[in-house]
FILO-788810 format. One record per atom (N, C-alpha, C): x, y negated, z negated; residue in one letter; atom name. Coordinates in Angstrom, 3 decimals, decimal comma, always signed. Each point is the difference from the previous one (the first is absolute). Layout:
// residues N
       xx       yy       zz rest atom
        X        Y        Z    A   CA
...
//
This chain:
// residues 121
       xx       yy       zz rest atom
   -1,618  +23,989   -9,422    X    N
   -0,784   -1,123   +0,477    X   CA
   -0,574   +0,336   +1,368    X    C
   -1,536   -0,224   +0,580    X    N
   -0,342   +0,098   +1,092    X   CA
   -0,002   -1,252   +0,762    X    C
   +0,457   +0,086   +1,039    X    N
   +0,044   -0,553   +1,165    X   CA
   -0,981   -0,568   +0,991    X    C
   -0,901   -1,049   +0,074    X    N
   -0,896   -0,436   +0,598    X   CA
   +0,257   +0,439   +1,327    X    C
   -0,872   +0,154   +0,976    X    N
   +0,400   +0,126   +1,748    X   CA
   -1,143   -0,824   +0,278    X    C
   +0,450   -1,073   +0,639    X    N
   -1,060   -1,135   +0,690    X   CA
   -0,476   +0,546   +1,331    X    C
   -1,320   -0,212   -0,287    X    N
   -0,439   +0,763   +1,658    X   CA
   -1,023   -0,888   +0,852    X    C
   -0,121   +0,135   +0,962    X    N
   -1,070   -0,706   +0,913    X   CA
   +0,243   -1,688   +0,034    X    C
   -0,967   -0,583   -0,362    X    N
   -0,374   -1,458   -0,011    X   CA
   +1,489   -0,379   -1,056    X    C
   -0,730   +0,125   -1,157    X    N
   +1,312   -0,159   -1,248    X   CA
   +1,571   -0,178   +0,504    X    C
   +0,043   +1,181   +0,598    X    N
   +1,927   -0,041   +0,909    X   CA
   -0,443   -1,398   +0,785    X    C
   -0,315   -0,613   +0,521    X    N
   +0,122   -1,336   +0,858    X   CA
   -0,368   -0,878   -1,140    X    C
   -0,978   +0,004   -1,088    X    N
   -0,035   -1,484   -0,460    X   CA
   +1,283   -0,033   -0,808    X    C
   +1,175   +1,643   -1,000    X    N
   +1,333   -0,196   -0,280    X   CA
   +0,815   -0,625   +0,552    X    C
   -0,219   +0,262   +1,410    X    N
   +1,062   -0,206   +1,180    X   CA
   -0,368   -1,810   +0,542    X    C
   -0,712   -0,427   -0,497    X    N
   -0,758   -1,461   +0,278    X   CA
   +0,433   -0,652   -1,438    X    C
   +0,258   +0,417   -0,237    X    N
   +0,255   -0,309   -1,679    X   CA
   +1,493   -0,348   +0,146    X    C
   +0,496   +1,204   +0,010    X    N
   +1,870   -0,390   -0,155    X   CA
   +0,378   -0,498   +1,471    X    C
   -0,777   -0,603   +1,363    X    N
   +0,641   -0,399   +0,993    X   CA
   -0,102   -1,558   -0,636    X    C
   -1,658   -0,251   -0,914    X    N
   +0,058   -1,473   -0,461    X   CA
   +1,046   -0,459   -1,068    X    C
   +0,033   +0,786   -0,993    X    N
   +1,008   -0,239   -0,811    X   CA
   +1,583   -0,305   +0,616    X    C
   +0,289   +0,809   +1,048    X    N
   +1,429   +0,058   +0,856    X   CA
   +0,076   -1,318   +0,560    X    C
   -1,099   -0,404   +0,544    X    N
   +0,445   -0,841   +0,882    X   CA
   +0,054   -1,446   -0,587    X    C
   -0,863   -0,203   -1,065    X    N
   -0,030   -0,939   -1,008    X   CA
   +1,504   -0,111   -0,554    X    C
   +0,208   +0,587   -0,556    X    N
   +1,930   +0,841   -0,274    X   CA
   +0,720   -1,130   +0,684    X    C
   -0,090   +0,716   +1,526    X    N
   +0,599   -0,501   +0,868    X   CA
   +0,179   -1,623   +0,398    X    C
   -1,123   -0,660   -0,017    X    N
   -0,018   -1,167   +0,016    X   CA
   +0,346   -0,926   -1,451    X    C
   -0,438   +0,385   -1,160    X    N
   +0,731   -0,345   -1,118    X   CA
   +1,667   +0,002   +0,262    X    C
   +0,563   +1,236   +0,915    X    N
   +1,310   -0,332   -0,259    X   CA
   +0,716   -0,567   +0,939    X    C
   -0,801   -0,382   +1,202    X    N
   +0,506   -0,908   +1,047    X   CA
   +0,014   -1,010   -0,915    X    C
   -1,238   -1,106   -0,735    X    N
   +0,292   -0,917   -1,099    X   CA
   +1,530   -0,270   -0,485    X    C
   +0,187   +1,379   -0,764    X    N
   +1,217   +0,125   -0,798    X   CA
   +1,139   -0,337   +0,578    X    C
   +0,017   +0,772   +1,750    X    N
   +1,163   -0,382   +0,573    X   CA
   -0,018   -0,987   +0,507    X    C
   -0,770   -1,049   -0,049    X    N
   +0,264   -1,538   +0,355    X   CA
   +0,093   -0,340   -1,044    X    C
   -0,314   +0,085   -0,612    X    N
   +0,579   -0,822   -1,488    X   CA
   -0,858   -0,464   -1,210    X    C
   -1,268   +0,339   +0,230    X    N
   -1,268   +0,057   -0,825    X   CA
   +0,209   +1,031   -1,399    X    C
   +0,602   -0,613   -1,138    X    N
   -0,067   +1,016   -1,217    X   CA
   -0,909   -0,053   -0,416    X    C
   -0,972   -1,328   -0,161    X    N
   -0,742   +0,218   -1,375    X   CA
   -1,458   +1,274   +0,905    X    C
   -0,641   +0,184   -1,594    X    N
   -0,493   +1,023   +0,885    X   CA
   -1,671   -0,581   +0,867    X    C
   -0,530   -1,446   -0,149    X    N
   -0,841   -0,384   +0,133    X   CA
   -0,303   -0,174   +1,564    X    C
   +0,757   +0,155   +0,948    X    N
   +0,056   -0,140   +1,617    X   CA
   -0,147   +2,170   +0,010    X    C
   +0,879   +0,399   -0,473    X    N
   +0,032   +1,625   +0,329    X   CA
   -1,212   +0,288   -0,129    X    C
   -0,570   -0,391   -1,309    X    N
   -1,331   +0,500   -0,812    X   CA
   -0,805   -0,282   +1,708    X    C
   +0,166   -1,370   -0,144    X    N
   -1,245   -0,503   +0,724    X   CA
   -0,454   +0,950   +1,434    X    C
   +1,499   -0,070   +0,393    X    N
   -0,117   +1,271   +1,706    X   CA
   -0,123   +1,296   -0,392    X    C
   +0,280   +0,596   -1,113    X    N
   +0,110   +1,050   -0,631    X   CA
   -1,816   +0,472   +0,264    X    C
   -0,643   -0,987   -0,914    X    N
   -1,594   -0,125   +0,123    X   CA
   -0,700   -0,057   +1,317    X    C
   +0,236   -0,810   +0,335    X    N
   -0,346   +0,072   +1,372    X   CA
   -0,377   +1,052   +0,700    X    C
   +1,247   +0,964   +0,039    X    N
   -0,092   +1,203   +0,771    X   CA
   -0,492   +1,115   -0,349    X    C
   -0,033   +0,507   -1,375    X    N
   -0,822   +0,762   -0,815    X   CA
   -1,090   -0,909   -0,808    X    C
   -0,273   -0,698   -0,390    X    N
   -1,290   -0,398   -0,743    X   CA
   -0,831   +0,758   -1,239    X    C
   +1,365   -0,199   -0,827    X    N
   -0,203   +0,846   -1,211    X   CA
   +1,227   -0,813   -1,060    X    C
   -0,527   -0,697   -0,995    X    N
   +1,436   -0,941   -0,875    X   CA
   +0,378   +1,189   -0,801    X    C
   -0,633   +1,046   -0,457    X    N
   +0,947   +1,183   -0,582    X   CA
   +1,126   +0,659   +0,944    X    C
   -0,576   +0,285   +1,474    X    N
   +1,657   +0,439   +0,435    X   CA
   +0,679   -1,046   +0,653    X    C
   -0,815   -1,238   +0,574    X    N
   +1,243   -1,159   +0,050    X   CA
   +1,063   +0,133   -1,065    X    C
   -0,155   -0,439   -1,349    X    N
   +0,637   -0,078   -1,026    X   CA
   +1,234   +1,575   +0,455    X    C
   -0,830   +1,181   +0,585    X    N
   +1,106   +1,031   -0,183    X   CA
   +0,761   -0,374   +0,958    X    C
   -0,524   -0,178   +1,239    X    N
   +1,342   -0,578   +1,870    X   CA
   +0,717   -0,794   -0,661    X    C
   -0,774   -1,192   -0,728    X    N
   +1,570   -1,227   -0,500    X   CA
   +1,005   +0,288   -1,548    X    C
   -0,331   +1,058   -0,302    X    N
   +1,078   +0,591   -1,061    X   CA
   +0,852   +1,213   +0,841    X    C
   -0,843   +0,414   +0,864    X    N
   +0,771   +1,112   +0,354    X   CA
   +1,296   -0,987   +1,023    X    C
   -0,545   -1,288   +0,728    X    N
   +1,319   -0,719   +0,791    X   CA
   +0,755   -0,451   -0,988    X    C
   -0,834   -0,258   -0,940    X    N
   +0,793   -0,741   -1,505    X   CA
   +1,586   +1,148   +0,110    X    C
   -0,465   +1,091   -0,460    X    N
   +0,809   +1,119   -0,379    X   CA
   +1,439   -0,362   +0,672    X    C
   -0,740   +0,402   +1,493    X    N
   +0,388   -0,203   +1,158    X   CA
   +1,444   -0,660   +0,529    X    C
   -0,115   -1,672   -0,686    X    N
   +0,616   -0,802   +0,149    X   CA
   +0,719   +0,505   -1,344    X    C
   +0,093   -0,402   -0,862    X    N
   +0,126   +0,430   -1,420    X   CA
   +1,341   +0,903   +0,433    X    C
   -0,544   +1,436   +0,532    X    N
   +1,493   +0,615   +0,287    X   CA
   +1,182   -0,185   +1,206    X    C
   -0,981   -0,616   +1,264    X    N
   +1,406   -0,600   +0,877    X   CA
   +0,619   -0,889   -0,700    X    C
   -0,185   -0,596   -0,840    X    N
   +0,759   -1,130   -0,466    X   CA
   +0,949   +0,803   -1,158    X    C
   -0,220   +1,070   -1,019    X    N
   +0,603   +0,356   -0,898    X   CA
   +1,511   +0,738   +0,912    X    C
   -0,772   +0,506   +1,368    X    N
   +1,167   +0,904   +0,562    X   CA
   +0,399   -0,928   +1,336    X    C
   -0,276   -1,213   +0,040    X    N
   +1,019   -1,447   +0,524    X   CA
   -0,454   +0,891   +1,671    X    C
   -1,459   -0,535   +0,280    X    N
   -0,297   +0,703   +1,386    X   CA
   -0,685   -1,149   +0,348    X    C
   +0,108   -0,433   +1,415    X    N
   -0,718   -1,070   +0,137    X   CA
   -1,094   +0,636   +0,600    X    C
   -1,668   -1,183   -0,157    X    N
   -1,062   +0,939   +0,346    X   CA
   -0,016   +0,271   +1,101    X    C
   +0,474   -0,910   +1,084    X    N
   -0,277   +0,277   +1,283    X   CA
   +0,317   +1,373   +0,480    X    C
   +1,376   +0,491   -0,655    X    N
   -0,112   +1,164   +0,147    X   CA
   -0,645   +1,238   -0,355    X    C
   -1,058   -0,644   -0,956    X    N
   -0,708   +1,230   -0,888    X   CA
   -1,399   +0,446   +1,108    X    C
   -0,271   +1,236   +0,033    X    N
   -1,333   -0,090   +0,893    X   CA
   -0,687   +1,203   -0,708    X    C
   -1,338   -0,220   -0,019    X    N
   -0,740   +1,247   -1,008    X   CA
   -0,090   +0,606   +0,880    X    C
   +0,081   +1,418   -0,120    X    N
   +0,144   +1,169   +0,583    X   CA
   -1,616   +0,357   -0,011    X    C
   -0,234   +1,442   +0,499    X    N
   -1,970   +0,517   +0,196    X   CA
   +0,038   +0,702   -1,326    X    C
   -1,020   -0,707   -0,345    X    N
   -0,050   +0,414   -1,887    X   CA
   -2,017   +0,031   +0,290    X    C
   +0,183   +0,726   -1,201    X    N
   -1,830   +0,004   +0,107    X   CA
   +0,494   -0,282   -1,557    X    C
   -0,889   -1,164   -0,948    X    N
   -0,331   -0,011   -1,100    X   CA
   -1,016   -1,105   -0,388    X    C
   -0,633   +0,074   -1,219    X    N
   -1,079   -0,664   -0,031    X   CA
   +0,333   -0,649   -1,775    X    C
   +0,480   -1,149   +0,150    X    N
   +0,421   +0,038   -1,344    X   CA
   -0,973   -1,308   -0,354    X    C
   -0,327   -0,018   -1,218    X    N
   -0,919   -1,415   -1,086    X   CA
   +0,541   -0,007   -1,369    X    C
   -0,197   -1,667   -0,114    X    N
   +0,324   -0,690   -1,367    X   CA
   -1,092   -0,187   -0,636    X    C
   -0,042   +0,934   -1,146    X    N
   -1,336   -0,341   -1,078    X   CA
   +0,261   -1,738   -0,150    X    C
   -1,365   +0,010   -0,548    X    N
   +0,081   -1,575   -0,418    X   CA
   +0,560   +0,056   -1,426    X    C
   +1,053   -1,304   -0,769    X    N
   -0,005   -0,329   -0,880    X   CA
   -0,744   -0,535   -1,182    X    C
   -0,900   +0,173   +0,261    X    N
   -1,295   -0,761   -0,622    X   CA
   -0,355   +1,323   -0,909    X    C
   -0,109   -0,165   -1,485    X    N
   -0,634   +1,276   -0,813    X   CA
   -1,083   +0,217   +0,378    X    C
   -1,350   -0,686   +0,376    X    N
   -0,979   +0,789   +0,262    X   CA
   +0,302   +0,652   +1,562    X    C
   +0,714   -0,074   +0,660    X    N
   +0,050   +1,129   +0,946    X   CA
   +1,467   +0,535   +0,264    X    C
   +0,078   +0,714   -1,085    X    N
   +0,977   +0,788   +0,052    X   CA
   +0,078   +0,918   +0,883    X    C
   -1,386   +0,793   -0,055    X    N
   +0,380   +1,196   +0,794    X   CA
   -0,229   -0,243   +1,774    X    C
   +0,502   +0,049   +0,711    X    N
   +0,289   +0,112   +1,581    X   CA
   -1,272   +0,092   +0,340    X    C
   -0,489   -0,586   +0,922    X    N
   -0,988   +1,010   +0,880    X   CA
   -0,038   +0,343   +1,414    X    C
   +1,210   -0,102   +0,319    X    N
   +0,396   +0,338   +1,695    X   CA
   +0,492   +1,384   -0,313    X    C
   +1,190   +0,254   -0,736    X    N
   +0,065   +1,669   +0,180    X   CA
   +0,124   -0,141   -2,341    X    C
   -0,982   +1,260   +0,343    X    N
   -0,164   +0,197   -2,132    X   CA
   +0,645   +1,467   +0,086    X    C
   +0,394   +0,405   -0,662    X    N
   +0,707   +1,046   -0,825    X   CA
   -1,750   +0,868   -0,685    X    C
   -0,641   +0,979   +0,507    X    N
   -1,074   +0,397   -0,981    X   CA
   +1,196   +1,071   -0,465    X    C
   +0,333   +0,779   +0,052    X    N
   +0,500   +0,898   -0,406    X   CA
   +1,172   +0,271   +0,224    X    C
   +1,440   +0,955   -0,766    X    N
   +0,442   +0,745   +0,669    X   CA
   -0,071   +0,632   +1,228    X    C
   -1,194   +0,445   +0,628    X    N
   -0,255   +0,484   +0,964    X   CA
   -0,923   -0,796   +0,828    X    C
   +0,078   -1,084   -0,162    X    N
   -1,379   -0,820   +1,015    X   CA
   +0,316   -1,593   +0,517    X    C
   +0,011   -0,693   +0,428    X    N
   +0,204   -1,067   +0,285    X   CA
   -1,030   -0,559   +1,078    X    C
   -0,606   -1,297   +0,156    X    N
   -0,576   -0,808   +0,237    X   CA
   +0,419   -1,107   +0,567    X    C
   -0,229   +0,020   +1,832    X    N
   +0,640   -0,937   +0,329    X   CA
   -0,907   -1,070   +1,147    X    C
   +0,108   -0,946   -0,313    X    N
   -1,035   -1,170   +1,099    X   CA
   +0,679   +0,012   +1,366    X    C
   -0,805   +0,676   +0,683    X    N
   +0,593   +0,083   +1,290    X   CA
   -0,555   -0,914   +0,920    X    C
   +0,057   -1,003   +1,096    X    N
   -0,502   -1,003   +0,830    X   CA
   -1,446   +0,772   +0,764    X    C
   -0,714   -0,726   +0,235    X    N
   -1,167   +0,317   +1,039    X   CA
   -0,393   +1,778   -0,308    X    C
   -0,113   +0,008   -1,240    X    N
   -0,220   +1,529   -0,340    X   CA
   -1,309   -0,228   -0,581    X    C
   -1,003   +0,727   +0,419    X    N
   -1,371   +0,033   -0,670    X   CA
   +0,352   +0,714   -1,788    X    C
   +1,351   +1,004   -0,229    X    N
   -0,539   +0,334   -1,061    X   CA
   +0,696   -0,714   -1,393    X    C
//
């Protein structure tokens, strides 16, 4: 498999990309640790900060997760704190006519396609 290398402009709109997604994250799971489960308040700040309902949907599954396992391994959240992660995660829609993603698509084995913020391409 080859290895993309982001260069020039591109390396900052990636890097603009997963600081929005992070920080969206982040505030979804302040939510969580006050006491906000359902996911309609996360979503909402989630959006806010990135401005995209395909990776909102990914920040409030990924706190989903989140919570999901302090609780299986009896951790309270306050003590939980996300560590420096770079990731860029989205929830296809449920809806059959749009099955397929269009924030990051799969073209190939070897290719992938991803909507990066304030990126001309």
């Amino acid at each position: 498999m080859n290895l993309a290398v982001l260069e020039e402009e591109v390396t900052c709109y990636f890097y603009l990309s997963v600081a929005k997604f992070k920080a969206g994250a982040n505030k979804a799971f302040d939510y969580a640790k006050n006491g906000i489960t359902n996911s309609t308040q996360p979503y909402k700040v989630a959006y806010s900060v990135i401005g995209d309902k395909r990776y909102a949907d990914g920040e409030v599954l990924s706190v989903q997760n989140i919570v999901k396992s302090a609780k299986t391994l009896s951790i309270e959240l306050n003590n939980v704190k996300l560590k420096d992660w770079q990731i860029i995660q989205t929830r296809s829609s449920p809806r059959p006519e749009d099955r397929n993603d269009r924030n990051i698509r799969l073209i190939s084995k070897d290719e992938v396609r991803v909507i990066l913020f304030n990126s001309p391409y």
